[in-house]
C-alpha positions in Angstrom: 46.8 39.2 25.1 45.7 37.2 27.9 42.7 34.6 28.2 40.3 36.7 30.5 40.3 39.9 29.1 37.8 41.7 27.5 37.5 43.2 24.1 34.6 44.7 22.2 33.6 42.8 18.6 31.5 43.4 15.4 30.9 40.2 14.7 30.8 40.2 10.8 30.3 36.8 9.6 29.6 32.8 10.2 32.0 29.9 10.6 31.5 26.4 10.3 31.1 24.7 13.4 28.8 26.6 15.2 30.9 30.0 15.6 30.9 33.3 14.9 33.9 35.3 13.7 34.9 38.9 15.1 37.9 40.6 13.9 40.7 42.6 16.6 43.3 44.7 16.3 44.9 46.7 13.5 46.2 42.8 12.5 42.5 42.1 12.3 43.1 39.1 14.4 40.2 36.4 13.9 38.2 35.9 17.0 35.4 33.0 17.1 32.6 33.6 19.1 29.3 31.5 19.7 25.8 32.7 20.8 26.1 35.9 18.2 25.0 36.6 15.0 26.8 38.6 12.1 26.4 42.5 12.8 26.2 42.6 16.0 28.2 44.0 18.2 28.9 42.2 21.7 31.4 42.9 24.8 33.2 39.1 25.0 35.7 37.6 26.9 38.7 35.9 25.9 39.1 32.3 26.8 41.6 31.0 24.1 44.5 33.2 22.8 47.2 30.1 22.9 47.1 29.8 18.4 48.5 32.3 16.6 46.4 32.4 14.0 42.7 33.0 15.8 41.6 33.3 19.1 38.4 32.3 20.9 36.1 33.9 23.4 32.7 33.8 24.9 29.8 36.6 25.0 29.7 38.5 28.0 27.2 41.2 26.8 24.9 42.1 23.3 25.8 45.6 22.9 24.0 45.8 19.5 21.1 43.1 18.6 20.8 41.4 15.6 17.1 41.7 14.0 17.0 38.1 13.8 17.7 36.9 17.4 14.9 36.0 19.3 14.8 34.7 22.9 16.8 30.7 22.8 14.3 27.9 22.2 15.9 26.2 25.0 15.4 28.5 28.3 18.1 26.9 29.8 20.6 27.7 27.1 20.3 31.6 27.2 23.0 34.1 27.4 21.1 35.3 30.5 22.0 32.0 32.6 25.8 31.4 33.4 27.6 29.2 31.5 28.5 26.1 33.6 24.6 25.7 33.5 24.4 26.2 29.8 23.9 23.0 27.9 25.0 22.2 24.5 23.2 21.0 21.4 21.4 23.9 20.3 23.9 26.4 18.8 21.5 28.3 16.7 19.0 28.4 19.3 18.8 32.1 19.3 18.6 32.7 16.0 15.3 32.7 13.9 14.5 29.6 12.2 14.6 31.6 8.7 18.2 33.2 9.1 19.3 30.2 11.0 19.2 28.1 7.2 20.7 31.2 5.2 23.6 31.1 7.5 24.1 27.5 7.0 23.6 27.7 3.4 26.4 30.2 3.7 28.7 28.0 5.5 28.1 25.8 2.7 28.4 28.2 0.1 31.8 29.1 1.2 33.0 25.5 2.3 32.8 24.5 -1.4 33.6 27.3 -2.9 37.2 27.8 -0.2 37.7 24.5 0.7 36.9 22.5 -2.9 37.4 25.3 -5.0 34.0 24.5 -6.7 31.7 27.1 -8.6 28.3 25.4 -7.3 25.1 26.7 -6.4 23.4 25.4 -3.5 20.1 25.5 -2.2 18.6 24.9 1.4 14.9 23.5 2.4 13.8 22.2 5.1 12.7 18.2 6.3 9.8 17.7 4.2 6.1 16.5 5.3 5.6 12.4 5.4 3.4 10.9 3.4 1.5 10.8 6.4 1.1 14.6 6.7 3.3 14.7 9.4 5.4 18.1 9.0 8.1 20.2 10.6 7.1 22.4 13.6 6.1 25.9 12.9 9.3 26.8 15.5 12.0 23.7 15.2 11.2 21.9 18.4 9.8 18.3 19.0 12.1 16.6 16.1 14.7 14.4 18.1 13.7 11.2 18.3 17.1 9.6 19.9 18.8 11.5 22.5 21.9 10.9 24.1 22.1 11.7 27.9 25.3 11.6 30.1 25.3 10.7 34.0 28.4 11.7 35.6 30.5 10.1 39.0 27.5 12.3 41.1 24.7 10.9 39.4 24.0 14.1 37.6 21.9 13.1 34.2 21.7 15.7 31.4 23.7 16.6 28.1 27.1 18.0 28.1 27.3 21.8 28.3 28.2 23.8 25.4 32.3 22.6 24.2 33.1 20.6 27.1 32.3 17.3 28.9 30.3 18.6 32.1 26.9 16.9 32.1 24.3 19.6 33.0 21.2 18.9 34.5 18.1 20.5 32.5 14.7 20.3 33.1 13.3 20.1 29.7 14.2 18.6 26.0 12.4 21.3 23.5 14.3 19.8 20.4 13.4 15.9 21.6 9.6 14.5 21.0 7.5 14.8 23.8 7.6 11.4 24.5 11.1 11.6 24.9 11.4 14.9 26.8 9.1 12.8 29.2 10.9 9.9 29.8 14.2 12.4 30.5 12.1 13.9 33.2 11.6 10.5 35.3 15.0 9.3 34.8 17.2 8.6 38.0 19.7 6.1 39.4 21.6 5.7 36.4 25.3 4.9 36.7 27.6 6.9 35.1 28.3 6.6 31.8 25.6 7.4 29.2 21.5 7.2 29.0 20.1 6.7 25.4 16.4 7.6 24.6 15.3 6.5 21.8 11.2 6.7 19.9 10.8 4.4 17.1 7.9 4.6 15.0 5.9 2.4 17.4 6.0 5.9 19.6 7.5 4.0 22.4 10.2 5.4 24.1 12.7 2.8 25.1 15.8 3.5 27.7 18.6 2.2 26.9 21.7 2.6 29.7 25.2 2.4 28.3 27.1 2.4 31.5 31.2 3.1 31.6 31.4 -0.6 33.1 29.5 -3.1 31.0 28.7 -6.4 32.0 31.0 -9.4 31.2 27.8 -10.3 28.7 24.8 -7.8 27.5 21.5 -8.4 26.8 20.9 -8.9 23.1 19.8 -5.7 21.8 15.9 -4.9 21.0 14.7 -5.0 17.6 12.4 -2.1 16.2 10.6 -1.1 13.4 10.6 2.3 11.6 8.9 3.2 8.9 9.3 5.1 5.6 6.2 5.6 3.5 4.5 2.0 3.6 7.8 0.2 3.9 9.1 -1.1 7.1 12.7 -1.1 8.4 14.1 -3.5 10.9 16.9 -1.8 13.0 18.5 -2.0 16.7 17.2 -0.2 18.8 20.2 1.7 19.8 21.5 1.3 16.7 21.7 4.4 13.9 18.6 5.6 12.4 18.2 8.9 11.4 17.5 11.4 13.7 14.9 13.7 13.0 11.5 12.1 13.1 11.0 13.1 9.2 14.8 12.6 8.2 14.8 9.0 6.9 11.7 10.3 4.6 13.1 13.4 3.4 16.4 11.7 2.2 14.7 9.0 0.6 13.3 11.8 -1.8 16.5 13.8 -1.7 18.4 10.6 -2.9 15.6 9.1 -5.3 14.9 12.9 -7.2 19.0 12.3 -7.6 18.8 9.2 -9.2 16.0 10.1 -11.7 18.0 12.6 -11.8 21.5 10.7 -13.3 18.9 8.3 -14.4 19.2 4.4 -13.1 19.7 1.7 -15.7 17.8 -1.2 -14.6 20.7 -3.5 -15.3 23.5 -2.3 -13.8 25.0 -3.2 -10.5 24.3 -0.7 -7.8 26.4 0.0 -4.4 25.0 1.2 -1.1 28.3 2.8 0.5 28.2 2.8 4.5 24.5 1.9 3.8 23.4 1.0 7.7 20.3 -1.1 7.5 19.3 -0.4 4.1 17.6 2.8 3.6 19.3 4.2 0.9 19.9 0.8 -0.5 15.6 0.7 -0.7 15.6 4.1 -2.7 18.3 2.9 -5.9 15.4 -0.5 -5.6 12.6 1.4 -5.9 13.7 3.2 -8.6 16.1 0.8 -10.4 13.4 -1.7 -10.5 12.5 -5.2 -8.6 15.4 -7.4 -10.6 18.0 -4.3 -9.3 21.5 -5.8 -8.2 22.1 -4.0 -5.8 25.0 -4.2 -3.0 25.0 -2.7 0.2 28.2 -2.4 2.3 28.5 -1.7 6.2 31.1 -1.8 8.9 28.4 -2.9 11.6 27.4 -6.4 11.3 24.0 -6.4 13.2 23.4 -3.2 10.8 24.3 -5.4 7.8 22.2 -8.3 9.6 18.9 -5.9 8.5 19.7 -4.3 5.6 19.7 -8.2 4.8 16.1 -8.6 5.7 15.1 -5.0 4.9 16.1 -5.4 1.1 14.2 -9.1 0.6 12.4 -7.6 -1.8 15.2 -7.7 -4.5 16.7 -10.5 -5.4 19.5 -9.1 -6.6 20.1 -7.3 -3.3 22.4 -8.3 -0.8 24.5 -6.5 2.0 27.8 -7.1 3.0 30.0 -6.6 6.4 32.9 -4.3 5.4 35.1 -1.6 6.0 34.0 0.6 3.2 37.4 1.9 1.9 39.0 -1.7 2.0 35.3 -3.5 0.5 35.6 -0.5 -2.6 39.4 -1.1 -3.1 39.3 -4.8 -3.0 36.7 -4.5 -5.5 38.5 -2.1 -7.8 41.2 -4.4 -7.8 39.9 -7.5 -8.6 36.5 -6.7 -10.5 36.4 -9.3 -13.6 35.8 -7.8 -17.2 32.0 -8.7 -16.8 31.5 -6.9 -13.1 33.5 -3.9 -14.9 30.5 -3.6 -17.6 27.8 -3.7 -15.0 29.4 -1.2 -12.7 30.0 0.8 -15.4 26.4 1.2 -15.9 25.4 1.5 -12.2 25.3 4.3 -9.9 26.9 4.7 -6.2 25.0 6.1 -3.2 27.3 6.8 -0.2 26.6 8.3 2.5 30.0 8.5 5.0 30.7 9.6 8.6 31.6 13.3 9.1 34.7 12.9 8.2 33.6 12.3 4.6 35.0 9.3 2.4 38.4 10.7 2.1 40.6 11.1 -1.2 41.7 7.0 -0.9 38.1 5.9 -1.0 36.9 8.2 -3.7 39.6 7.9 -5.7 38.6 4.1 -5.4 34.9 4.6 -6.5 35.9 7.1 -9.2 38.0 3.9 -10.2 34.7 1.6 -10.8 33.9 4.3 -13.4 30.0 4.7 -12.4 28.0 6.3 -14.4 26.9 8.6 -11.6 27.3 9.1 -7.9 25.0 10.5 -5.4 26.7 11.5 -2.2 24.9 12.0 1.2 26.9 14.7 3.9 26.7 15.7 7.0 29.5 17.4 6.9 30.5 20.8 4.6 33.9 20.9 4.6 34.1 17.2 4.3 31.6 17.5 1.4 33.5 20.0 -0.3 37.2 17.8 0.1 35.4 15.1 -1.4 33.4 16.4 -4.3 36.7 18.0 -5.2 38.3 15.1 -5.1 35.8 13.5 -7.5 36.1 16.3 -9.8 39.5 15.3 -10.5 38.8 11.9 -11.7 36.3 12.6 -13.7 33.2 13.2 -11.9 31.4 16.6 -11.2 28.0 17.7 -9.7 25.7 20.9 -11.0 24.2 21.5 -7.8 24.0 21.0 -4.0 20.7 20.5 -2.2 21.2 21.2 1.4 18.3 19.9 3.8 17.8 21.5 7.4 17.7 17.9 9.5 19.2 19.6 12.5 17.3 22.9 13.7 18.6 24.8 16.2 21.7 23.6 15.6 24.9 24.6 13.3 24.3 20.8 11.6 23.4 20.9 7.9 22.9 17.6 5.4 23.2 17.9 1.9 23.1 15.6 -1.5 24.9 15.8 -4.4 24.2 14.0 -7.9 27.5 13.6 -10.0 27.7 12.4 -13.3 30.9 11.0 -15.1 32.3 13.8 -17.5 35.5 13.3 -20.0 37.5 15.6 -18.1 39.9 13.6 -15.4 42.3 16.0 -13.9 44.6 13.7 -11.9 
């Protein structure tokens, strides 16, 4: 069959990424669809039939509703406008807020349970309040506080559409800050390339332009301040930070109810894996204790630059400028008897890319023999590669806490607490 022609779907179930799964044909073909819902049933046109294994396709029509889709939080992003003026980021966007976090507990669900071959339950929440009372919106809006814009060779500003790399003008930002959404607004003149916004806890927005042609030298980047709690975190301004305006909060308690969890012995050494400018780092210190040795490693060396200054408070902190895999091997390697002993007793936080650590890299940490883990993911199926890979050297979790940092969108973070067990399987 043909990209172009149209079939008729029930869509019966959720894949990761963002997409929907139909079934066709007495072969019961897998078809992945966005902007549905499971049980519907939707008229859709095929624009991908070159694998032999699935095909993809776009909505054409909603012949059957869902109960939970509602009208898209983002006007602009609705079935009912055409689809070169659609723009991405908001995948879930027609989907109520409720259903939206069952569906990516069941991607979850079934990336650990397909993918690891792990028997685990799993449980979904969403950002929690700050200690400032500051909360989630009652409808999943406001939370970006960094958005990325693009400007193409016309001057056009906006995000790309949905799967591609057209920028599409838009006239508002429901998921940014209002702050943010505002500064989008005024924005013009840009060369092409990209337009950061970013709102630190200051509330001013700054605009950063990251054109396709840099200058032979760039202006040192800006310094900011975020804020967790009382405690203050030093960070580029276009560097990472968390993005929703009540993430960095929310996985401090995630990570710190893990290690009370595993439990923390004061005098162990601790490691911050891809640790950025500290945060997670801050949460083994406050509960490990003032006299924690703690070490955070980072790839980015203005990142590692702060988590230097953003850890001062223990003096047994320090961070280092590393490739993470090569920092953790190096280290498994040539660990002396007495930094065996102390690792031993310690417990790892990473937190990788989307792409997960990988089986080198936790093969390597499962090598320190910690006595517990707690891993950070953005990422199921990464998640799920990963904590099976720990399982076979000796390391297993009991549960998964899955956070929603990312409404409106397919995006799901989640923190697992493993603990060493006998059982190594390699």
């Amino acid at each position: 069959m043909d990209a172009g022609t149209h079939l008729e779907l029930e869509i019966t179930d959720v894949a990761h990424g963002g997409v929907f799964v139909g079934r066709h044909g007495d072969e019961r073909r897998v078809v992945f669809v966005p902007d549905t819902l499971p049980g519907e049933r939707v008229r859709v046109r095929l624009t991908d039939t070159s694998k032999r294994s699935f095909w993809r396709a776009e909505v054409v029509e909603v012949l059957d509703a869902s109960p939970h889709r509602q009208p898209h939080v983002w006007a602009q992003a609705d079935l009912s406008v055409p689809a070169e003026h659609r723009p991405g980021g908001a995948d879930f966007g027609h989907i109520v807020l409720p259903e939206q976090r069952a569906l990516k507990l069941r991607v979850l669900e079934d990336a650990l349970a397909r993918i690891g071959r792990l028997s685990l339950p799993a449980t979904m929440e969403p950002a929690h309040p700050s200690a400032t009372g500051d909360a989630e919106s009652g409808d999943g809006t406001g939370w970006r506080t960094r958005v990325s814009l693009h400007v193409d060779a016309e001057g056009n500003i906006g995000p790309f559409g949905a799967r591609s790399h057209r920028v599409v003008p838009v006239r508002d930002l429901p998921l940014a800050t209002a702050a943010i959404a505002e500064a989008a607004a005024g924005l013009s003149g840009a060369r092409p390339g990209r337009v950061d916004l970013v709102q630190p806890a200051d509330g001013r927005v700054r605009v950063i332009a990251r054109p396709e042609t840099r200058p032979p030298r760039a202006p040192r980047a800006e310094v900011v301040t975020e804020r967790v709690g009382e405690r203050a975190f030093r960070v580029d301004a276009g560097g990472f930070w968390q993005v929703h305006r009540l993430a960095a909060s929310t996985l401090t308690t995630l990570v710190s109810d893990a290690l009370h969890d595993v439990g923390v012995d004061p005098e162990g050494w601790h490691l911050d894996l891809y640790g950025g400018v500290g945060l997670l780092a801050a949460a083994i210190g406050d509960v490990a204790g003032p006299s924690a040795r703690i070490t955070s490693v980072e790839s980015n060396a203005r990142a590692t630059e702060h988590a230097g200054h953003n850890l001062a408070q223990w003096v047994g902190a320090r961070a280092e400028t590393a490739r993470v895999e090569r920092w953790v091997a190096e280290l498994a390697d040539n660990a002396s008897i007495d930094q065996r002993a102390r690792l031993a007793r310690g417990v790892v936080v990473l937190d990788p890319p989307r792409s997960g650590a990988g089986k080198d890299t936790a093969r390597a940490i499962a090598g320190l023999e910690p006595a517990a883990i707690v891993y950070v993911a953005c990422d199921p199926v990464a998640l799920a590669r990963d904590l099976a890979e720990f399982r076979m050297h000796g390391y297993e979790a009991q549960t998964v806490r899955a956070v929603d940092l990312f409404p409106h969108s397919h995006h799901v973070e989640a923190v697992a607490a493993l603990r060493r067990t006998d059982a190594r399987l390699a």
